[in-house]
Every structure is written in C-alpha cells, then in structure tokens.
VOGU-325070 format. One line per field, with one value per residue (C-alpha): residue number from 0; residue in three letters; chain; x, y, z. Coordinates in nm, 3 decimals, m for minus. Each point is the difference from the previous one (the first is absolute). Layout:
seq (NUM  ...)
type (ALA  ...)
mol (A  ...)
x (X  ...)
y (Y  ...)
z (Z  ...)
This chain:
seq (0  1  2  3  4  5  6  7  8  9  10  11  12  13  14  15  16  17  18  19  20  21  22  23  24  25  26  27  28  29  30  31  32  33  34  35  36  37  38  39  40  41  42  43  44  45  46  47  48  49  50  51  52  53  54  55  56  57  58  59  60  61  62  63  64  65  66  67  68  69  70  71  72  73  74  75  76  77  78  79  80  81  82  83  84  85  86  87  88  89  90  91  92  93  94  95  96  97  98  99  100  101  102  103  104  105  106  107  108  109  110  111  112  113  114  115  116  117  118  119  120  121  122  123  124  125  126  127  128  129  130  131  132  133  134  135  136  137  138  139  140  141  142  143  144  145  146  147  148  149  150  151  152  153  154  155  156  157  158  159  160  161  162  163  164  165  166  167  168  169  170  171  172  173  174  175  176  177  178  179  180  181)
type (UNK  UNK  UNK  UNK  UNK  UNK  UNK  UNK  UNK  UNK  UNK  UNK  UNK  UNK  UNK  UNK  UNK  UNK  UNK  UNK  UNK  UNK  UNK  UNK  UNK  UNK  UNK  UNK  UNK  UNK  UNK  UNK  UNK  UNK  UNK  UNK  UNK  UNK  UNK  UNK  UNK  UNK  UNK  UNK  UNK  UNK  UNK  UNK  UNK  UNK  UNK  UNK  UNK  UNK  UNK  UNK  UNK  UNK  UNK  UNK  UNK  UNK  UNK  UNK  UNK  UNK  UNK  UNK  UNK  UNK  UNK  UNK  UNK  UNK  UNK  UNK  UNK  UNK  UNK  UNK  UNK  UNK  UNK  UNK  UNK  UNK  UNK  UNK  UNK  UNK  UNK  UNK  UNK  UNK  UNK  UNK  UNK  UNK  UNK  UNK  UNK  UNK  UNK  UNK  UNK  UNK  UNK  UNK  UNK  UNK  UNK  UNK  UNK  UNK  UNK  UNK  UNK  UNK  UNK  UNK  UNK  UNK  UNK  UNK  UNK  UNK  UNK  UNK  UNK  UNK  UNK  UNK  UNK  UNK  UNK  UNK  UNK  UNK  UNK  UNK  UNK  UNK  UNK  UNK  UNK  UNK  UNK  UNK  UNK  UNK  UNK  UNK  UNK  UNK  UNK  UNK  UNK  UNK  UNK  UNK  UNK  UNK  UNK  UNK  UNK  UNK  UNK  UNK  UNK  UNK  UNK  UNK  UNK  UNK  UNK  UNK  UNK  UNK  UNK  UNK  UNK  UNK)
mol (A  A  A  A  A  A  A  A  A  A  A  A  A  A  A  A  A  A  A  A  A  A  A  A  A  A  A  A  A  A  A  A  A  A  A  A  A  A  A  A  A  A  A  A  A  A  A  A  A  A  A  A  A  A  A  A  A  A  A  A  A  A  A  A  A  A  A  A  A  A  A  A  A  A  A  A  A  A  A  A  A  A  A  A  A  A  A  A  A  A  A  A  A  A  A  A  A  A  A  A  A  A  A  A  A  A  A  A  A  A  A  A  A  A  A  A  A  A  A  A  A  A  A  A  A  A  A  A  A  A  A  A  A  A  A  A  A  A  A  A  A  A  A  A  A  A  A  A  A  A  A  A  A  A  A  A  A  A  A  A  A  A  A  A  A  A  A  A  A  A  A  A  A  A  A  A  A  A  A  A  A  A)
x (9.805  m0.157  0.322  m0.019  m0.389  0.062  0.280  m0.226  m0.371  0.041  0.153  m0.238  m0.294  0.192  0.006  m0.336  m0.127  0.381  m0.026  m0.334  0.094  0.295  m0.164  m0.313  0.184  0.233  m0.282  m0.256  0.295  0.220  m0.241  m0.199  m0.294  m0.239  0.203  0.288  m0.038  m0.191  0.320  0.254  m0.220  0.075  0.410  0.206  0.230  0.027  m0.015  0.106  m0.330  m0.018  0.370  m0.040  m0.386  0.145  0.327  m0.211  m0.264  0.269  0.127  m0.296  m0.146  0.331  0.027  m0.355  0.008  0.283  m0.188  m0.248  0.056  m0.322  m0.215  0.213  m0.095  m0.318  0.008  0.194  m0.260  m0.262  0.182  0.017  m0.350  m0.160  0.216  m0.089  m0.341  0.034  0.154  m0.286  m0.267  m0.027  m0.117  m0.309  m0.106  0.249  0.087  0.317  0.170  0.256  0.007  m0.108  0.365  0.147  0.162  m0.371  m0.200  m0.238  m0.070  m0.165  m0.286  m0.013  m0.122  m0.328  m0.170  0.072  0.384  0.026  m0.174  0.215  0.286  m0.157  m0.042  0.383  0.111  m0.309  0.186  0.334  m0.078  m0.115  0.371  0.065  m0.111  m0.303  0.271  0.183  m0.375  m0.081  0.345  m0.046  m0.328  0.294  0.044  m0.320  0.083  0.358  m0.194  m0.256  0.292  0.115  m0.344  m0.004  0.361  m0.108  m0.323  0.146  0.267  m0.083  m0.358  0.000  0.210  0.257  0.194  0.283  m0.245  m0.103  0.395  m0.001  m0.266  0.100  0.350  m0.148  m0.240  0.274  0.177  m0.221  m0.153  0.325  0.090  m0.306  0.070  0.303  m0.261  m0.130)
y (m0.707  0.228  0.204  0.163  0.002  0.272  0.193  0.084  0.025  0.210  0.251  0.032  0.047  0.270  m0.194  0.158  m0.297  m0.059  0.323  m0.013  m0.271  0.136  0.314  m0.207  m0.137  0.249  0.209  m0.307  m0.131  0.317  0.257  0.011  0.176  0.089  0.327  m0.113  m0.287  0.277  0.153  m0.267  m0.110  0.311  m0.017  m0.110  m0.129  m0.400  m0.088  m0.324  m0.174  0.065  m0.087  m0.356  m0.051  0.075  m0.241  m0.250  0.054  m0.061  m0.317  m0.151  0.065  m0.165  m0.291  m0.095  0.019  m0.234  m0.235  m0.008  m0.305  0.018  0.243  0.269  0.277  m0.034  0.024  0.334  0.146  m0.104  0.120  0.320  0.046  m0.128  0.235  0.265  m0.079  m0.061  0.330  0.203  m0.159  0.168  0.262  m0.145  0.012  0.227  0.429  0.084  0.276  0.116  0.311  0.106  m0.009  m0.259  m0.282  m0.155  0.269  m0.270  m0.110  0.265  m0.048  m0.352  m0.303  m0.045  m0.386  0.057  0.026  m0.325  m0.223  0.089  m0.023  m0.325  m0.145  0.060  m0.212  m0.266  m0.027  0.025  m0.267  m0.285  m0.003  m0.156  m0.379  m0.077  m0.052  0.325  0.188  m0.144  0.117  0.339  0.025  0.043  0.354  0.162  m0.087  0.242  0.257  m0.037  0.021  0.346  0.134  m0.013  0.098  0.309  0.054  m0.016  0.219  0.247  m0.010  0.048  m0.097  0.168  m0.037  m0.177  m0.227  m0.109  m0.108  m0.182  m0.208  m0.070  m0.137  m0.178  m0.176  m0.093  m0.162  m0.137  m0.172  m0.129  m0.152  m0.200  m0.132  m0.153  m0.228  m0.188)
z (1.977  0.273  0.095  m0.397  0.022  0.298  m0.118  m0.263  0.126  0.260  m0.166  m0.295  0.289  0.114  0.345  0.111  0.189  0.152  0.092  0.180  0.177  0.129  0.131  0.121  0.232  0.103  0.058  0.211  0.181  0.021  0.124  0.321  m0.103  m0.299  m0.046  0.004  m0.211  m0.252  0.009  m0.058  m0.300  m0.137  0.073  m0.310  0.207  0.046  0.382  0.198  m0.075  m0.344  m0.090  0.191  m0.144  m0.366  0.030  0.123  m0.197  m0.324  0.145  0.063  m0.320  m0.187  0.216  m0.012  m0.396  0.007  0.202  m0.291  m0.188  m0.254  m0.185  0.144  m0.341  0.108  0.430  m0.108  m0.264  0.277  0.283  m0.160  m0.127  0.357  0.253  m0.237  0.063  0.400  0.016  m0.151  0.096  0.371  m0.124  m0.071  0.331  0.228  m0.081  m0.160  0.225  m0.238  m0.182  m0.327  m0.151  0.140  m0.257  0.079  m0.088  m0.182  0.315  0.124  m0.185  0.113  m0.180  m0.100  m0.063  m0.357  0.012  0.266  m0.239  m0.299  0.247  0.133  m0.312  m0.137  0.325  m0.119  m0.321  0.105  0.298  m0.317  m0.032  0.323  0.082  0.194  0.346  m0.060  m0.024  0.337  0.166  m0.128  0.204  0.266  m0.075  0.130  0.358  m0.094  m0.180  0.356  0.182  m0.083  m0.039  0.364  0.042  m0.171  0.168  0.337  m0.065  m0.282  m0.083  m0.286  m0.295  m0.171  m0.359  0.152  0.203  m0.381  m0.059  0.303  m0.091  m0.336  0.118  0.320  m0.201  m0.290  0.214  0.224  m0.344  m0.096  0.349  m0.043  m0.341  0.129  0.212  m0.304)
C-alpha cells in the first residue's frame, strides 16, 4: 500500500518539502560556514547529504507504514496535517531570513496568533481520528521539531524556506516511527 501512496504524493506536491530537506542538509552538514551554507541553499544541484537524507528519508517512510497494522488512513491524514503544522509554527517565535521571492515568500510576513490557532485547530480535529495511545505518542514529535530548531539556530540563525521542508519531512516521519510503538 505505501510504495503506490509515494509514487503518487510526492509528485502532486511538486516535491517541495523533499526538496527542502535535501538542500537543508546539504547546506547544515555540507557547508562550513553561514555563507556558505547561504549559498548551497541556493544551488539546484543535489549534494551528498541531500541524496542520502532523501533515499533514506523514502525508505523509512515506506517501511514504517508497513509496520502499521491499524488505523493506518488516519496516522497518514494526521501525519500530514501535524508536520504541516510543526513546520510553520517556528515562525511564531524565530525571523525568517529568506527573501521576498523565494517559493516561501508567505513566510516572510510570518505568522501571526491568528493563523497558528486555525492551523492548531485543523491538527485538533484531525488528531480525534487517532486513539487516545496514538495522541500520547505523537507528543513525541516536539522534542524532533526542538531538535532542529536548535540545529538551525546554531548553524544558520535564522530560518530559511527549505528549513520549512525539513521540518515537515523530519517530523512525518518521526510521527510515523512512533506509531509503530503502539
């Protein structure tokens, strides 16, 4: 079941989140400094990092969804709507540092309280699709989405539109890892 589900999602996202994941860490692991990461962000080429992050990435996500014996429709609908969330909502409290017209241009103008409560509240209503167990494991994503905060603090400072893809796929899959634990 999950090796048609890809084949077909990715493509109809246009990859963007594959694709920021792949330069995110080409660009934190590759380069040695700020301006040099800056700058392999902006390369279209895919690098060492990104090429191992994104087969990996792909394998994990089938294999995990495999392991899923129960309410699988609904851990991906919720997987989906919450590392959506995850990813957007550091820029409640941290500056975007891309440009103007970048793919996240939105960004730019941040996210004001507004926009993370509607956000919060489609991952409120997607979440009453999981069991009371699988809520509790998905709690298990914030130390991830922590995680790369930090990541990105320490070697960026700010965040960027690709940081945004790696979030969204780190957290996916992080989410899914933990619902095989139930």
């Amino acid at each position: 079941l999950s090796y048609p589900l890809f084949s077909s999602y990715s493509p109809h996202h246009r990859a963007l989140h594959e694709d920021g994941l792949a330069d995110s860490f080409d660009a934190l692991w590759g380069g040695t400094n700020i301006e040099k990461r800056e700058k392999i962000l902006k390369d279209s080429r895919l690098g060492t990092y990104g090429a191992l992050v994104l087969m990996f990435s792909l394998y994990i996500k089938v294999e995990t969804l495999n392991a899923i014996t129960s309410n699988l429709f609904s851990i991906i609908i919720v997987g989906h709507v919450l590392s959506r969330f995850l990813a957007i909502s550091p820029l409640l409290f941290q500056k975007y540092g891309g440009t103007a017209e970048s793919k996240s241009k939105n960004a730019a103008r941040g996210l004001s309280l507004k926009n993370f409560l509607v956000n919060l509240l489609f991952v409120v209503i997607s979440g009453s699709l999981l069991t009371p167990k699988e809520i509790l494991l998905s709690l298990g994503t914030l130390p991830v989405l922590f995680i790369i905060i930090l990541i990105i603090k320490q070697k960026m400072g700010f965040l960027r539109g690709d940081f945004f893809g790696m979030i969204q796929q780190c957290t996916e899959i992080a989410f899914y890892l933990l619902m095989t634990l139930k």
